[in-house]
N, C-alpha and C positions, 0 to 999 in steps of 0.2 A: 564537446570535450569532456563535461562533467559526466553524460554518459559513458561513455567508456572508458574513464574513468572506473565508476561503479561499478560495469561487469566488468574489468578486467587486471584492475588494481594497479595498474602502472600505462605511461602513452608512452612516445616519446614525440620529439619535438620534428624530427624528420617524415616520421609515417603520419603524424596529425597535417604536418602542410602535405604532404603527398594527397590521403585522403581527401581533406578538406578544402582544397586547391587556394589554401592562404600562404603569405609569406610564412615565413620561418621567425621573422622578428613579430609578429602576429600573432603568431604562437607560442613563443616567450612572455610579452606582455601579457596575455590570458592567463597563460600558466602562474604568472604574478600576484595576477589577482584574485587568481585562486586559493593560493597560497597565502594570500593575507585574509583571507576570508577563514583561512585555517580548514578549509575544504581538502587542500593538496600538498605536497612535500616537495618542495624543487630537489632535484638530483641531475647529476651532469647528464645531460642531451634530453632530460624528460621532466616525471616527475610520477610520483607516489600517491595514491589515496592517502590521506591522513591519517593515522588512527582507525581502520578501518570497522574497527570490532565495538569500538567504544566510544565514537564520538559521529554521528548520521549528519550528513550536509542540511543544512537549515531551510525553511519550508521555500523563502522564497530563491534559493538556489536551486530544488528541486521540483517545482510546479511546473518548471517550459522542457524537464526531461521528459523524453521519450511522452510526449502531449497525446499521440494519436492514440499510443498503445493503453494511457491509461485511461484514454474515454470510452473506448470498446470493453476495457475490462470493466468499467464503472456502468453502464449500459446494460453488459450482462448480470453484471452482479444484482441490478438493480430489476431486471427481468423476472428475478426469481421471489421479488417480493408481492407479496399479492394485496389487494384492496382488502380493506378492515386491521392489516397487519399493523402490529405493535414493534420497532423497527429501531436497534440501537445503529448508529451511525458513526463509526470510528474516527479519527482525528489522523488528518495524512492527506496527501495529492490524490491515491488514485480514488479512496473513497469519498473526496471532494467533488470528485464525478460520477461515481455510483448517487450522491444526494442531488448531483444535477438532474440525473436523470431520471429522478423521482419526480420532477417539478411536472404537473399536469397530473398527478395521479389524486385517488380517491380514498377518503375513510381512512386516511396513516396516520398514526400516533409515531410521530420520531425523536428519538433522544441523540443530537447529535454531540459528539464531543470532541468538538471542536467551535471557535466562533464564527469561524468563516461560515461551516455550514449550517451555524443556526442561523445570521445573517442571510441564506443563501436560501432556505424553507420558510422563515418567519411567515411573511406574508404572501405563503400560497394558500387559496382556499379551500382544495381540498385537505389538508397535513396541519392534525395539529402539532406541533415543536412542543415539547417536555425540555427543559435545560435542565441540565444536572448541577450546575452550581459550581463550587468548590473556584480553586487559585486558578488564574490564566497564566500558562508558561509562555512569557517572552518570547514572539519569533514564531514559534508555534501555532500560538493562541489555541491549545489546548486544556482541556479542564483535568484539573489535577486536584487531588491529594485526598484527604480523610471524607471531607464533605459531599465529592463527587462520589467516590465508592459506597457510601450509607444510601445515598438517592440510588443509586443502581441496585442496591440490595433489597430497597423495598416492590419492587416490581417484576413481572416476569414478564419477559418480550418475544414473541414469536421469532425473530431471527435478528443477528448483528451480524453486521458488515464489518468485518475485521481485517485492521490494517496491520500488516508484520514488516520487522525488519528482515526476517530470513525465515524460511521455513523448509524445513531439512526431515526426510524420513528417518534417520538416525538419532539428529540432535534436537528434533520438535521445532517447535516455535520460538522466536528470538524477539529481543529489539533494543533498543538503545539508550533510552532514558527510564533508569528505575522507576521512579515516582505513575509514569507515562505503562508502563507493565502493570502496575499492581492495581491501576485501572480497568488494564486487558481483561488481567484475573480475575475481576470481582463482575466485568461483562459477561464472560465464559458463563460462570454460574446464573447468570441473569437470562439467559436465552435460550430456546429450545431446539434452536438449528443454529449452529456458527459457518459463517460462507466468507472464507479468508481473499483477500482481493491483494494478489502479486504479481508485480512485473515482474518479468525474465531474468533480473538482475536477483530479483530474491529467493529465487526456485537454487535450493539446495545451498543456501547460503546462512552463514551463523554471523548472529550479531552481538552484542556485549554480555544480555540481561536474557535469561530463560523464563519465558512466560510456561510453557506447558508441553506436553507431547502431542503428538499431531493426532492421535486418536480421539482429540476431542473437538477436530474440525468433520465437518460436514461435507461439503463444500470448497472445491479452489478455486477461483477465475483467472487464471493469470493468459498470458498474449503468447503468438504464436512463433515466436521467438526461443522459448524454454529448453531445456534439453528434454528429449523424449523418457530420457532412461530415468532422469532424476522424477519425472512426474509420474511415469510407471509404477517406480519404488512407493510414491505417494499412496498410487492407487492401490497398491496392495495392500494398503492401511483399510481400505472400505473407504477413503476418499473419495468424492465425483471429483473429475478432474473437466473442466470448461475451459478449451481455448477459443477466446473474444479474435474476429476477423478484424483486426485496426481499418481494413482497406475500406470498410463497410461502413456506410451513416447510421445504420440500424445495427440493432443487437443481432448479429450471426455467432450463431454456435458451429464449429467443424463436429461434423459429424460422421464424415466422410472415415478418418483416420481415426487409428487405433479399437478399433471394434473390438471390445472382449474385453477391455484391459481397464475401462471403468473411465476413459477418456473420451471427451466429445467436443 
């Protein structure tokens, strides 16, 4: 429900039991608790994303969406990092899984920002963990504010794995929580390849806070779900655009489709 939800800003209560072959009161009760989670907006026979621009569902409402899609992208994204790499690691669900599937690799220096996934690399033996420091945001358990950003600025990393709330060939990169941006910001300049890691939900979507224009990604991983036209426009940017096979236990790249257009 909270996925679609996300891609499509409104359900309603007859086409979720239709779909989802639950009652109807089943689906009220959910819609409930979503809305007291301040996730949703009840409205008569449905309901609303909440605030959609300005306020992102909270970490552990959004870790069991769309799960397959965002381990294939996390998998890819994590394909592209190589042994000896110096390796920021964003704060978010899908690159919680681009860190998973770092575990077993060799020679990485990772700066994760988030706790989950310094918890998640601590004690693997090939990866040394860098923590950046600074406040943990509530919920999150992301590193925020002045102290994170001066530890980013003293280093330069071969590539970050960047997590967005939307990212739009027209309106750039987005996200939701200022403080949680100007982190973004001060990665960006910290890294020498940026490789943005987006579900389908974010591919030409705007969120609260402007982190930057998209010419300053490398890199997209998003799943095979996306509109073709909006990740086109991407690629006309000089973007590589990667769609992750979810169906797949290993890292697949399509490579089959879009030939020429800077998509694989």
């Amino acid at each position: 429900m909270l996925s679609r939800l996300l891609e499509h800003g409104k359900v309603t209560v007859a086409e979720l039991s239709r779909s989802l072959n639950v009652s109807e009161m089943t689906i009220r009760r959910d819609l409930e608790e979503l809305a007291d989670r301040g996730v949703a907006k009840r409205i008569y026979g449905g309901a609303v994303l909440a605030n959609p621009r300005a306020v992102e569902p909270g970490f552990a409402d959004r870790v069991a969406v769309d799960a397959s899609y965002k381990a294939a992208i996390g998998r890819a994204a994590a394909a592209l990092v190589n042994d000896g790499d110096a390796v920021i690691v964003d704060a978010g669900t899908t690159t919680l899984e681009a860190a998973r599937a770092l575990i077993g690799r060799r020679d990485l220096t990772v700066c994760p920002l988030s706790f989950q996934a310094t918890a998640l690399l601590a004690t693997q033996p090939g990866i040394t963990v860098l923590t950046p420091g600074g406040q943990l945001r509530p919920g999150e358990l992301m590193y925020i504010g002045p102290v994170t950003e001066r530890m980013l600025a003293e280093f330069q990393f071969d590539i970050y794995l960047m997590a967005v709330g939307g990212i739009s060939a027209e309106r750039g990169l987005t996200d939701f929580f200022i403080p949680d941006v100007e982190v973004k910001k001060r990665a960006l300049r910290s890294a020498r390849r940026v490789v943005v890691t987006a579900d389908a939900t974010k591919i030409d979507a705007v969120a609260f806070a402007r982190i930057g224009p998209v010419d300053s990604v490398d890199v997209l991983v998003t799943d095979q779900r996306a509109d073709p036209d909006a990740l086109a426009a991407l690629a006309d940017h000089g973007i590589e655009v990667i769609v992750a096979d979810e169906a797949s236990p290993h890292t697949t790249l399509d490579t089959d489709n879009h030939q020429g257009s800077g998509i694989r």
